[in-house]
mmCIF file of the N, C-alpha and C atoms, coordinates in Angstrom:
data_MODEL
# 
_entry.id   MODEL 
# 
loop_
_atom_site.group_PDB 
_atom_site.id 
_atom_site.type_symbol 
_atom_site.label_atom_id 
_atom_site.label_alt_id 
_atom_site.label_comp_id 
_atom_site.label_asym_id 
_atom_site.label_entity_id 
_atom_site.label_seq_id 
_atom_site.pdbx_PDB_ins_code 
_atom_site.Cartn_x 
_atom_site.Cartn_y 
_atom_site.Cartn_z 
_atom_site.occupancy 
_atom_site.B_iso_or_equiv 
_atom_site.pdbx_formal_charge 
_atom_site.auth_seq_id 
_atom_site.auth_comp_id 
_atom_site.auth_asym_id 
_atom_site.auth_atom_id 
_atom_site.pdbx_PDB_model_num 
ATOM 1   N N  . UNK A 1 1  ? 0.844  -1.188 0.000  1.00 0.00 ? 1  UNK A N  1 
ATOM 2   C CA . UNK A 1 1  ? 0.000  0.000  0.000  1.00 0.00 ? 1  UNK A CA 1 
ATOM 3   C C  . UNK A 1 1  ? 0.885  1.246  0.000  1.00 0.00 ? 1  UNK A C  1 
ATOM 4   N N  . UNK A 1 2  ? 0.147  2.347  -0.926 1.00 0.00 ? 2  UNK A N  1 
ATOM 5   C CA . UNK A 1 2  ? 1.374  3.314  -1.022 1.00 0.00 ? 2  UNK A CA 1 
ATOM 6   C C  . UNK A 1 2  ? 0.950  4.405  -0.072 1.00 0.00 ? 2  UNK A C  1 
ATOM 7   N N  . UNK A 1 3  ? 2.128  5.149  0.750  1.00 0.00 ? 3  UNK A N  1 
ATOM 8   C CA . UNK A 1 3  ? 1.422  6.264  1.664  1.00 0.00 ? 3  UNK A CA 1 
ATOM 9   C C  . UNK A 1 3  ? 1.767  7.285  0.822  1.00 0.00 ? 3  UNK A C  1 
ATOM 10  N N  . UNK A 1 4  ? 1.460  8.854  1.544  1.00 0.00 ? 4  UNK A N  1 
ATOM 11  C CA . UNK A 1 4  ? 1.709  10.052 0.589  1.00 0.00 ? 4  UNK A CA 1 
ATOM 12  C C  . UNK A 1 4  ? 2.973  10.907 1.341  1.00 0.00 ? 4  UNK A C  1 
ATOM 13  N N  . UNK A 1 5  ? 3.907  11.161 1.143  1.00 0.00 ? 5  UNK A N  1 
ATOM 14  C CA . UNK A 1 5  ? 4.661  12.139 1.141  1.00 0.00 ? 5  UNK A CA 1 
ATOM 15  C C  . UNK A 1 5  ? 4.678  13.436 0.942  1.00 0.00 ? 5  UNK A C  1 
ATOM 16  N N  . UNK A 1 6  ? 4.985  14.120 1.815  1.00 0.00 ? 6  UNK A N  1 
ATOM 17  C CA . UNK A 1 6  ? 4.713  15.993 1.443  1.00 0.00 ? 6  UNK A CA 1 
ATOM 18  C C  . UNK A 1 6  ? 6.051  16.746 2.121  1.00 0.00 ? 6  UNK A C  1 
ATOM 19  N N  . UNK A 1 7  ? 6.354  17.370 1.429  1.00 0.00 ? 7  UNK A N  1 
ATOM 20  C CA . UNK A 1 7  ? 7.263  18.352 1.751  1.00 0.00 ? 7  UNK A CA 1 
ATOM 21  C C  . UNK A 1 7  ? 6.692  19.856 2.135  1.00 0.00 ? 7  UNK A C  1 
ATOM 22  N N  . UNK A 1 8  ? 5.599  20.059 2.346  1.00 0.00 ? 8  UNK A N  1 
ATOM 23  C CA . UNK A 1 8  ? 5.245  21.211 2.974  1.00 0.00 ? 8  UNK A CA 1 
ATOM 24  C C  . UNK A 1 8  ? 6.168  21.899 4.092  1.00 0.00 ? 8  UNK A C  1 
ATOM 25  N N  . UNK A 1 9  ? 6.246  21.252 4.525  1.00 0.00 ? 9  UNK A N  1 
ATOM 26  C CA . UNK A 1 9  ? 7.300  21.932 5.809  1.00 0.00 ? 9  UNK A CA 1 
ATOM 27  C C  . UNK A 1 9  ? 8.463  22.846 5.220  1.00 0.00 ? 9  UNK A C  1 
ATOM 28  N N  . UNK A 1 10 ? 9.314  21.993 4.077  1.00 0.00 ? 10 UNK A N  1 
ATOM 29  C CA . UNK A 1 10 ? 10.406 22.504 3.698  1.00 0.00 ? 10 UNK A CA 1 
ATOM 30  C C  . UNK A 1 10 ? 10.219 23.457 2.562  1.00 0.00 ? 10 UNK A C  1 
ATOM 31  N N  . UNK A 1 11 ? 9.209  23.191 2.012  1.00 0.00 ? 11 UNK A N  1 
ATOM 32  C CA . UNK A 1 11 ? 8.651  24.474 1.410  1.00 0.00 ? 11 UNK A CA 1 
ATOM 33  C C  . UNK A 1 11 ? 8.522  25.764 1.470  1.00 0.00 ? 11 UNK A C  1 
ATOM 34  N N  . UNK A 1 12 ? 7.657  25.477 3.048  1.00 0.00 ? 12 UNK A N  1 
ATOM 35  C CA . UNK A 1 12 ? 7.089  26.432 3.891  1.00 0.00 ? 12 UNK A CA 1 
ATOM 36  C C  . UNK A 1 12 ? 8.120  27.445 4.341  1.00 0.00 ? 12 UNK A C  1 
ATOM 37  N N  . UNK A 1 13 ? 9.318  26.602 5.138  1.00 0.00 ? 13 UNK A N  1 
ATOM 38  C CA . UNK A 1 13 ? 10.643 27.578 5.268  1.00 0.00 ? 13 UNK A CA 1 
ATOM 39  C C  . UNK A 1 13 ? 11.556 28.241 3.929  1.00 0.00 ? 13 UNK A C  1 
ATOM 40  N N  . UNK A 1 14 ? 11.294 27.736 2.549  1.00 0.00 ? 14 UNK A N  1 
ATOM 41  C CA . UNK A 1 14 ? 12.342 28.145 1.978  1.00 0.00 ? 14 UNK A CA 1 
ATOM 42  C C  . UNK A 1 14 ? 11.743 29.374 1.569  1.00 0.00 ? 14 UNK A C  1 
ATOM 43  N N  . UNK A 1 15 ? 10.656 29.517 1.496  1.00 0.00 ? 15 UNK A N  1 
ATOM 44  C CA . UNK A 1 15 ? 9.441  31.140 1.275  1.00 0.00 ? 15 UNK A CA 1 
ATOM 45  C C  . UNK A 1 15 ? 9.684  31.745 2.667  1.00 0.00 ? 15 UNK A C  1 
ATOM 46  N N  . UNK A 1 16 ? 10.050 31.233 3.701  1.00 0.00 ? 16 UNK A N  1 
ATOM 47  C CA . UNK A 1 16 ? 10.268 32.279 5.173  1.00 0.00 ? 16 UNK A CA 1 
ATOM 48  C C  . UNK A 1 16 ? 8.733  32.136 5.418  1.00 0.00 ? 16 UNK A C  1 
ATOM 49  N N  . UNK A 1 17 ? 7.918  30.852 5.663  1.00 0.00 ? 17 UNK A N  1 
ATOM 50  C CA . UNK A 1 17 ? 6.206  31.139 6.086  1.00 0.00 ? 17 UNK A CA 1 
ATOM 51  C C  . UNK A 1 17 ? 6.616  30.788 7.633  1.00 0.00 ? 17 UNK A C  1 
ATOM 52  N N  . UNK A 1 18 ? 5.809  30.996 8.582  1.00 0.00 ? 18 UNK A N  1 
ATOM 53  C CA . UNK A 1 18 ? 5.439  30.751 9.548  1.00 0.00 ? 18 UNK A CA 1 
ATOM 54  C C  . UNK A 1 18 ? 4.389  29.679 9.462  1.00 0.00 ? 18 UNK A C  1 
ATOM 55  N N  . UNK A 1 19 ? 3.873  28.728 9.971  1.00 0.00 ? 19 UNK A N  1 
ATOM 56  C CA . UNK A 1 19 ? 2.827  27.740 10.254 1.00 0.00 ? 19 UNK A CA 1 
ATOM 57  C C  . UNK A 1 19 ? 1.642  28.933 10.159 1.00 0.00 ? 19 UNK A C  1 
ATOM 58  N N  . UNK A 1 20 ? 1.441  29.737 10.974 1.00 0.00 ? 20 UNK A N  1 
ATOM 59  C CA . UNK A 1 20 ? 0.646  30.894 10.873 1.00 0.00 ? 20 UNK A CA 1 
ATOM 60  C C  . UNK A 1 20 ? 0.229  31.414 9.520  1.00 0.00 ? 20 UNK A C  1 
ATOM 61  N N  . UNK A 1 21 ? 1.673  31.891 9.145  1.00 0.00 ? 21 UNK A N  1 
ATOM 62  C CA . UNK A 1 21 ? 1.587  32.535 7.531  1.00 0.00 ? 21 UNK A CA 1 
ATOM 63  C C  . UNK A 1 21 ? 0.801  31.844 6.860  1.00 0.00 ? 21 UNK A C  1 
ATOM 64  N N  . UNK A 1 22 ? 1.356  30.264 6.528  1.00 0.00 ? 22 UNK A N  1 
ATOM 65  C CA . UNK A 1 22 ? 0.834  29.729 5.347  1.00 0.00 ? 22 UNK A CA 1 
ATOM 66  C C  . UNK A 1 22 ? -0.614 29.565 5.648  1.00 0.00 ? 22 UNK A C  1 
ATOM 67  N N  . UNK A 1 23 ? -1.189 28.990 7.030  1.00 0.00 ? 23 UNK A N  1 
ATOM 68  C CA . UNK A 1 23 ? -2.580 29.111 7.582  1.00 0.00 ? 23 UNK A CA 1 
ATOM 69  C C  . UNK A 1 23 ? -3.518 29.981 7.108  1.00 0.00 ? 23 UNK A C  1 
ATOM 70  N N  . UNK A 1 24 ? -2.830 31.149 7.612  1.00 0.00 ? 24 UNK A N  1 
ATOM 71  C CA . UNK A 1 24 ? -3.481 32.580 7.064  1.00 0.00 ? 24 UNK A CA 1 
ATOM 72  C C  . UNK A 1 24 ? -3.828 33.007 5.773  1.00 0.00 ? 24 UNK A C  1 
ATOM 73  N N  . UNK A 1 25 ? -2.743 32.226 4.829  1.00 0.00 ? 25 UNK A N  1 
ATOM 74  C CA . UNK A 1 25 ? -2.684 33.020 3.420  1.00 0.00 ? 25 UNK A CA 1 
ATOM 75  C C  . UNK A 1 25 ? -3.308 31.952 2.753  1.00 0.00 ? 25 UNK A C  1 
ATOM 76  N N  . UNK A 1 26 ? -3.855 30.251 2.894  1.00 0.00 ? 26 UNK A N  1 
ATOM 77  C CA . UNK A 1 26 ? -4.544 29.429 2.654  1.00 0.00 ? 26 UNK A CA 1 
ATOM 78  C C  . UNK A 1 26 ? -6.006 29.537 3.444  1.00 0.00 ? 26 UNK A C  1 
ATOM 79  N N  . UNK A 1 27 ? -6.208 30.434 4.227  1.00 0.00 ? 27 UNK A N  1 
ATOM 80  C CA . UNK A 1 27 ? -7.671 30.247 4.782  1.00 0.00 ? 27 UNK A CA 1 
ATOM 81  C C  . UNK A 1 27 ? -8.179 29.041 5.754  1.00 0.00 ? 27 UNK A C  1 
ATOM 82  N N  . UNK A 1 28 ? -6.960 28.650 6.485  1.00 0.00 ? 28 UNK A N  1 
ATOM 83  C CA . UNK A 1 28 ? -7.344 27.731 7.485  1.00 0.00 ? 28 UNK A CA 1 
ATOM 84  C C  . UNK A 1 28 ? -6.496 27.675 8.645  1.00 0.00 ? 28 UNK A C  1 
ATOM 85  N N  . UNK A 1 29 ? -6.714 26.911 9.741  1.00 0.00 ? 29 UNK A N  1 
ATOM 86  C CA . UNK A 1 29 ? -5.711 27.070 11.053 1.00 0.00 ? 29 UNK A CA 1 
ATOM 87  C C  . UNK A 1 29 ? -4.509 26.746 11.044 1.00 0.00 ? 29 UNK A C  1 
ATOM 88  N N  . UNK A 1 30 ? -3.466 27.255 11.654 1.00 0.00 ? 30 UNK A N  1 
ATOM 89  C CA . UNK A 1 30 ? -2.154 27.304 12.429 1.00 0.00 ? 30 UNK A CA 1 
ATOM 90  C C  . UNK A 1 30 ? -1.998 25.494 12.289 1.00 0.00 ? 30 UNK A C  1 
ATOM 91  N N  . UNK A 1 31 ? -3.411 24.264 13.330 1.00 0.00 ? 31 UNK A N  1 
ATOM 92  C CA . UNK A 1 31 ? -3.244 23.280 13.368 1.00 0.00 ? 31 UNK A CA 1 
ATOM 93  C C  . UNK A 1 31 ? -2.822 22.612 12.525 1.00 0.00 ? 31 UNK A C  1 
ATOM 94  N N  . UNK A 1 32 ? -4.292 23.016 11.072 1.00 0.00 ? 32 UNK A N  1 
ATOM 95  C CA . UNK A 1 32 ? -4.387 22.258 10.113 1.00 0.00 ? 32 UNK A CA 1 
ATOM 96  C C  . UNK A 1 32 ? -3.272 22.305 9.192  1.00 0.00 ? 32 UNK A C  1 
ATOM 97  N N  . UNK A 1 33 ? -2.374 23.189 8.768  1.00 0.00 ? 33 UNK A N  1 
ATOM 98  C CA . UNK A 1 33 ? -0.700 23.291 8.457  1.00 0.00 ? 33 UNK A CA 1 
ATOM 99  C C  . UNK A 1 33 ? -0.020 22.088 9.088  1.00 0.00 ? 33 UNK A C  1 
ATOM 100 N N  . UNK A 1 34 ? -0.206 22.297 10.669 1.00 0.00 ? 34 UNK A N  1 
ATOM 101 C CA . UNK A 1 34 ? 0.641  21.635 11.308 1.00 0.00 ? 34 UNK A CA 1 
ATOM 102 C C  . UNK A 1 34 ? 0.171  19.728 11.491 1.00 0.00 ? 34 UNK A C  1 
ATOM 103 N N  . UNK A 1 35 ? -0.350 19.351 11.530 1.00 0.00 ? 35 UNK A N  1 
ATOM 104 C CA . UNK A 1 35 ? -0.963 18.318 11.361 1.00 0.00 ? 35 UNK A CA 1 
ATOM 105 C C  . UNK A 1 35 ? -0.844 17.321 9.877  1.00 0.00 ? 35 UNK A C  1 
ATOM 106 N N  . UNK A 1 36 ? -0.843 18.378 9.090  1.00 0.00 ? 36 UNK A N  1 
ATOM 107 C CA . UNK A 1 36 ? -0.747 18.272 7.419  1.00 0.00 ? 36 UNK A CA 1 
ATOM 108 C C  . UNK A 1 36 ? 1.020  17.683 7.375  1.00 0.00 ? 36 UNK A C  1 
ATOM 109 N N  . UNK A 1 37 ? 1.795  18.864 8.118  1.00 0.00 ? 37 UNK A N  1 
ATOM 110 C CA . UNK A 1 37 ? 2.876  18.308 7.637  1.00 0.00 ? 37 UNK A CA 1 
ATOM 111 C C  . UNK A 1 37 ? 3.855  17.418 8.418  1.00 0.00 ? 37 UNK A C  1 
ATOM 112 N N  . UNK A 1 38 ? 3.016  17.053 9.885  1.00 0.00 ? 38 UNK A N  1 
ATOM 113 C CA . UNK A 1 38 ? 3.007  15.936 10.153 1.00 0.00 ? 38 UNK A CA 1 
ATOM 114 C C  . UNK A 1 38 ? 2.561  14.603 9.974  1.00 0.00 ? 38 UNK A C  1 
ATOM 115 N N  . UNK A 1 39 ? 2.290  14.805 8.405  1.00 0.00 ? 39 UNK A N  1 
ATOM 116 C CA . UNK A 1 39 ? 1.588  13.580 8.263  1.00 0.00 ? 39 UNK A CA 1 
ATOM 117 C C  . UNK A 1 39 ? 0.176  12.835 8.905  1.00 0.00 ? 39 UNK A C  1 
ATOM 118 N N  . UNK A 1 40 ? -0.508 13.680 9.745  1.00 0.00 ? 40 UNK A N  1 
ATOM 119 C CA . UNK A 1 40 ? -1.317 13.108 10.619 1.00 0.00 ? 40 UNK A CA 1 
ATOM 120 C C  . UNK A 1 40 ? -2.833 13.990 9.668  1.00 0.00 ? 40 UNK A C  1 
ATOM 121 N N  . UNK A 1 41 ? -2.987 14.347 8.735  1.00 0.00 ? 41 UNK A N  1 
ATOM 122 C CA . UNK A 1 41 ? -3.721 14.379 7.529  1.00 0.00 ? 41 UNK A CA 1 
ATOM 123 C C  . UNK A 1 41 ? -3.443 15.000 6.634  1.00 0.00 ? 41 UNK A C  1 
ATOM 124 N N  . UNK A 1 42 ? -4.736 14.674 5.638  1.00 0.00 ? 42 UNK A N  1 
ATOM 125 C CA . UNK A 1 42 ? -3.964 14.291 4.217  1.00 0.00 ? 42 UNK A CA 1 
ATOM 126 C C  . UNK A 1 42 ? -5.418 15.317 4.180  1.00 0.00 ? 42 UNK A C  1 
ATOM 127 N N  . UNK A 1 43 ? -4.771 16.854 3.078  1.00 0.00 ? 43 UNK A N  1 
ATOM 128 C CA . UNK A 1 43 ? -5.903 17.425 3.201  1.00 0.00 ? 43 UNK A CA 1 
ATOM 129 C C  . UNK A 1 43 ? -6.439 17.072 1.639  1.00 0.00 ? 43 UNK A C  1 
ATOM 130 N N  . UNK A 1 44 ? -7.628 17.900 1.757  1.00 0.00 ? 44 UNK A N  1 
ATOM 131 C CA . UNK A 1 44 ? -8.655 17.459 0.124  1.00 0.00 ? 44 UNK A CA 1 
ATOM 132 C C  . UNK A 1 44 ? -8.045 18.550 -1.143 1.00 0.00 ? 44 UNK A C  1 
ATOM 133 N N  . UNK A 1 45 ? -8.173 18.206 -2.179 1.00 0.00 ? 45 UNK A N  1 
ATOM 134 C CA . UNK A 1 45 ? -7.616 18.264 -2.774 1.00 0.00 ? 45 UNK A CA 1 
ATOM 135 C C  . UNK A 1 45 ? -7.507 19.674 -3.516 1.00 0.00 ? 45 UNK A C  1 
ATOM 136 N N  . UNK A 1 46 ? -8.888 20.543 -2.914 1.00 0.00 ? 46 UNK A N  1 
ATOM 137 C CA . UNK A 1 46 ? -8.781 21.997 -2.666 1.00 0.00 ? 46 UNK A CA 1 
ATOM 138 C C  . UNK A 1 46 ? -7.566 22.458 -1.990 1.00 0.00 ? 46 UNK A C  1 
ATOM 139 N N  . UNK A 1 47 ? -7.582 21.879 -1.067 1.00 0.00 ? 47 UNK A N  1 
ATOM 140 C CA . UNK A 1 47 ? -6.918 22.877 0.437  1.00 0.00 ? 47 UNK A CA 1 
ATOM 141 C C  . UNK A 1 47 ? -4.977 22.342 -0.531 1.00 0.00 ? 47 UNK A C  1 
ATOM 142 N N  . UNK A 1 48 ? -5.181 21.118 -1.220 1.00 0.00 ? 48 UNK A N  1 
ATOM 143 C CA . UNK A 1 48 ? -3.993 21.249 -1.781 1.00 0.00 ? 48 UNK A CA 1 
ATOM 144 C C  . UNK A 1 48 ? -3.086 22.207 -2.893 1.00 0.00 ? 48 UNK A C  1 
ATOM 145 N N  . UNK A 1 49 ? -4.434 22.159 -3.399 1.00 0.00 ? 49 UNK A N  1 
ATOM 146 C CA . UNK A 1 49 ? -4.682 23.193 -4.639 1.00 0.00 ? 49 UNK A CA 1 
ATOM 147 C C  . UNK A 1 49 ? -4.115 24.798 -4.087 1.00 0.00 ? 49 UNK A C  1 
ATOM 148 N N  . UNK A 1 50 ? -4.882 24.918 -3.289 1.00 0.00 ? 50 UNK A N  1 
ATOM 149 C CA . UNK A 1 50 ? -4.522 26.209 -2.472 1.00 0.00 ? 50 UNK A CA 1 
ATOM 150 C C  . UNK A 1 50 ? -3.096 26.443 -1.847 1.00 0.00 ? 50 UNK A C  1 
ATOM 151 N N  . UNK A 1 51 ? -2.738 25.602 -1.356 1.00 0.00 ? 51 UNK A N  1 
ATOM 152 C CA . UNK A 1 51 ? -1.068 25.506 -0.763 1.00 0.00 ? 51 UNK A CA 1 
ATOM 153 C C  . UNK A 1 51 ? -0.227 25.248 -1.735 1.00 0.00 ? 51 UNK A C  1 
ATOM 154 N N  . UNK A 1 52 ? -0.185 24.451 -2.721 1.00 0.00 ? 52 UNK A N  1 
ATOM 155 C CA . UNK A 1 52 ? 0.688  24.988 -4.006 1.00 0.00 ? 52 UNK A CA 1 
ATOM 156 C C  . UNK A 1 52 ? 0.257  26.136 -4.425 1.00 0.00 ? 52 UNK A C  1 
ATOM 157 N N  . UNK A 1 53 ? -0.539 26.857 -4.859 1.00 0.00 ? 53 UNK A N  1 
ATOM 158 C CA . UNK A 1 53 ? -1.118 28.436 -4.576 1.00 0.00 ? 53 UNK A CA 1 
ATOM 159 C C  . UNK A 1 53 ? -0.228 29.338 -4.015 1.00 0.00 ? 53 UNK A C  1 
ATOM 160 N N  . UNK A 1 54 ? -0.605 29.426 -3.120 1.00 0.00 ? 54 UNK A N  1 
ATOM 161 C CA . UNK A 1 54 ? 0.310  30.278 -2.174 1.00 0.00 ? 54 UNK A CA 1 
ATOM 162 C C  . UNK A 1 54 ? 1.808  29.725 -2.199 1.00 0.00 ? 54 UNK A C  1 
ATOM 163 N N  . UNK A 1 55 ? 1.919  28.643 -2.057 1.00 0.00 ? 55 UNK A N  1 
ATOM 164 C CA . UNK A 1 55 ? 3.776  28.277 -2.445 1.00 0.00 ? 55 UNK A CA 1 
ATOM 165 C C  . UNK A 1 55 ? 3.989  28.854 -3.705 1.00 0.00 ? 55 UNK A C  1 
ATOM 166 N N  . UNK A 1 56 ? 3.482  28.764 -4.577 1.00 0.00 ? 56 UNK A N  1 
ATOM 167 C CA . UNK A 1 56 ? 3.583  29.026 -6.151 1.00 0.00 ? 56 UNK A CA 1 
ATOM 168 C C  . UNK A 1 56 ? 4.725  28.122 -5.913 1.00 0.00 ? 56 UNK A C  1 
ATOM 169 N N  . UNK A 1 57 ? 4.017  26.995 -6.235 1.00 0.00 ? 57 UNK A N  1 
ATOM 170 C CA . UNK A 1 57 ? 4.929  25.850 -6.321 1.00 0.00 ? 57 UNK A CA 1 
ATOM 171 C C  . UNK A 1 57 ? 3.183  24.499 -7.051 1.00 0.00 ? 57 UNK A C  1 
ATOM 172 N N  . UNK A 1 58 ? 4.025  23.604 -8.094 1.00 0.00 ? 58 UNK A N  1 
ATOM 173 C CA . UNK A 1 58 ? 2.962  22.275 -8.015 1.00 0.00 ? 58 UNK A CA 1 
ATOM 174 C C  . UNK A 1 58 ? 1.990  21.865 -7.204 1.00 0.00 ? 58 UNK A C  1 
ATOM 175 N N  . UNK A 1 59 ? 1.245  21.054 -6.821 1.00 0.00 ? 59 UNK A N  1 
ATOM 176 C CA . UNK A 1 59 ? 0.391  20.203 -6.211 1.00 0.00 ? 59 UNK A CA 1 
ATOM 177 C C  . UNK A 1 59 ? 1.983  18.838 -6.113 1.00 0.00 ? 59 UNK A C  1 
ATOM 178 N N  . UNK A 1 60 ? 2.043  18.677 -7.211 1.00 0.00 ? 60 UNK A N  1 
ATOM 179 C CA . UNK A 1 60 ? 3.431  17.885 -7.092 1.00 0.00 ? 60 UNK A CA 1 
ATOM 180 C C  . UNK A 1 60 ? 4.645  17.780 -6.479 1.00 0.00 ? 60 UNK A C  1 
ATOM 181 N N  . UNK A 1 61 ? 4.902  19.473 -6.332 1.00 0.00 ? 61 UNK A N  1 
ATOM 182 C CA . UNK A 1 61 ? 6.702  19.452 -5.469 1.00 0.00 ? 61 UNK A CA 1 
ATOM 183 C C  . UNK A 1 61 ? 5.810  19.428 -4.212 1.00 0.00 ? 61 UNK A C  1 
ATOM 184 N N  . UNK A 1 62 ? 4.476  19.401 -3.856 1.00 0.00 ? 62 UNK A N  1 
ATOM 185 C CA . UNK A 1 62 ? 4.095  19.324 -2.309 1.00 0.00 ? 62 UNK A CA 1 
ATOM 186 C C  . UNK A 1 62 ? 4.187  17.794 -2.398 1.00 0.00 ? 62 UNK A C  1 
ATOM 187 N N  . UNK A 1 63 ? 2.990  16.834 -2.503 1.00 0.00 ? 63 UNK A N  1 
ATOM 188 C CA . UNK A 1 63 ? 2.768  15.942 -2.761 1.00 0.00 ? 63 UNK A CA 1 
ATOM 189 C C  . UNK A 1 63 ? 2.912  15.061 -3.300 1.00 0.00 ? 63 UNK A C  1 
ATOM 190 N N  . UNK A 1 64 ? 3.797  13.556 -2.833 1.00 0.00 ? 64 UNK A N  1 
ATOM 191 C CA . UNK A 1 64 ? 3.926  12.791 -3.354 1.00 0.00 ? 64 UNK A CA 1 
ATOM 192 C C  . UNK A 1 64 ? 3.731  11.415 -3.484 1.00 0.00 ? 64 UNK A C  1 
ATOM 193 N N  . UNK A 1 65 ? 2.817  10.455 -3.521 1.00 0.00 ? 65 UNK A N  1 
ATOM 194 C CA . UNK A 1 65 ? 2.803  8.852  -3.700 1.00 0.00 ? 65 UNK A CA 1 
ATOM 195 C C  . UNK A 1 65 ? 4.214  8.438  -3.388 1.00 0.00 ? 65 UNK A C  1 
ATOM 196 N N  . UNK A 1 66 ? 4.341  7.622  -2.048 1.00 0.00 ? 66 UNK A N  1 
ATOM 197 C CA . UNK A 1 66 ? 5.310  7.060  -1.967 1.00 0.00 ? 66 UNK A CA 1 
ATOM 198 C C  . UNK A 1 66 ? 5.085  5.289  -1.855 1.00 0.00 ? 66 UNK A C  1 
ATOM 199 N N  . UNK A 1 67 ? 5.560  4.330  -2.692 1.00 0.00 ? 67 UNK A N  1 
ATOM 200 C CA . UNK A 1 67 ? 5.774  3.226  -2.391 1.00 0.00 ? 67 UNK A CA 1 
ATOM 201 C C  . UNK A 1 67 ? 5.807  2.237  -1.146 1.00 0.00 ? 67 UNK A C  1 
# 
């Protein structure tokens, strides 16, 4: 079974976001960032849409199918 991989975190720092920032500038909580890039959920495919958005970065360099 394959899990998903995300680099949000390292993303997040190479733009200088705060957990806050990216929260703020995606329209959802401080948690839901933080939770996300702990792996402890996998958001829908809006809220992904939106965080490559604001990264101005892929859905892809966030998200990845891992083996």
């Amino acid at each position: 079974m394959s899990g998903l991989h995300n680099s949000l975190k390292e993303l997040r720092k190479v733009k200088g976001l705060t957990q806050a920032d990216l929260a703020s500038a995606a329209g959802v909580s401080r948690k839901t960032i933080n939770t996300i890039e702990n792996k402890v959920f996998v958001p829908s495919t809006l809220l992904a849409l939106t965080l490559a958005k604001v990264l101005d970065v892929s859905v892809h360099d966030i998200f990845e199918l891992e083996e």
